[in-house]
Structures are given as structure tokens and as C-alpha cells.
C-alpha positions, 0 to 999 in steps of 0.5 A: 495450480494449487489453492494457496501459492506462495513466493518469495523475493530470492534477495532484498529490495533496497530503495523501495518504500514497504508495500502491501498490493491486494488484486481481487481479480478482474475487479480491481485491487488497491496499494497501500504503501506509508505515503500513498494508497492506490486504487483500480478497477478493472483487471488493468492498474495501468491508466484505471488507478487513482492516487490517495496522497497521505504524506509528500514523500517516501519514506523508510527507502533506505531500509532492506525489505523482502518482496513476497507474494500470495495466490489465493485462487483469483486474489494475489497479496503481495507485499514488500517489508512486513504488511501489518507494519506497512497498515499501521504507518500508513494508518499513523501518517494518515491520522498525524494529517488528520488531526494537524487539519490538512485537506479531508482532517477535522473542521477547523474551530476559528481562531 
């Protein structure tokens, strides 16, 4: 197997919300997706992951994306739609909920 291996979905993937999966090998990995992060350890996401919850549901399902995936000796990137754009929606709507005060936003100054 060579260092860097790249693939490509061969078509697009509708219905999907945009993605971005980093696995480190056995250690674990996380997704990130607009709405929701992921976490695992272990070299098993199934039964390990915990849920982040950032919005109450999907979006963008209805846009066409691309799957790709990078191997990088024991790292595997894969990503669904383009990864810097997927960081900064997830960093928008966690920074709307942030700042309207739901759950793990800013303290609440009393009325």
C-alpha cells in the first residue's frame, strides 16, 4: 500500500447531510457533520461513539455531494461534500446556539 491513497465516490450522493470522518487508527476518530459531531475510541465506532448534538436536524440533505476518502498510513479522511465548508457550518450553527443561550452557551444575565 502506497503512503497516500485517494479514492473517490464514482457518483453523487443525494439525501446525505456533508461529512467530514477523521479515524487515527485504533485510537479512535470523530465526525463531524452541520448538526452533530461523533466521537469514538477504539478502533470500533459501533457501540463506543457518543453524540454531540449541535442543531435538531439535518440540513442541506437535498444538495448532490461527492464522497472521497484519504489514507494516510493508519489515518483515513473521508469526507462527503467539500470538508473546509462542512468546519465552518458546523462552526456557524454552533456558534448561533452559543450565543442564543441554549444548553453549554453563555451565562444568562437575569432579566
Amino acid at each position: 500500500m502506497a503512503l497516500l491513497d485517494r479514492s473517490a465516490s464514482p457518483g453523487e450522493i443525494t439525501g446525505a447531510e456533508r461529512a467530514l470522518e477523521v479515524t487515527l487508527g485504533s485510537l479512535g476518530g470523530f465526525e463531524l457533520r452541520p448538526t452533530r459531531l461523533f466521537v469514538w475510541k477504539g478502533p470500533e465506532r459501533e457501540g463506543s461513539e457518543r453524540l454531540v448534538p449541535l442543531a435538531d436536524r439535518p440540513v442541506g440533505l437535498e444538495h448532490p455531494r461527492r464522497e472521497s476518502t484519504v489514507h494516510v498510513g493508519s489515518v483515513a479522511v473521508r469526507s462527503r461534500g467539500n470538508p473546509l465548508l462542512t468546519i465552518a457550518l458546523a462552526g456557524a450553527i454552533a456558534f448561533r446556539r452559543w450565543a442564543d443561550g441554549e444548553p453549554g452557551g453563555p451565562p444568562q444575565k437575569p432579566a
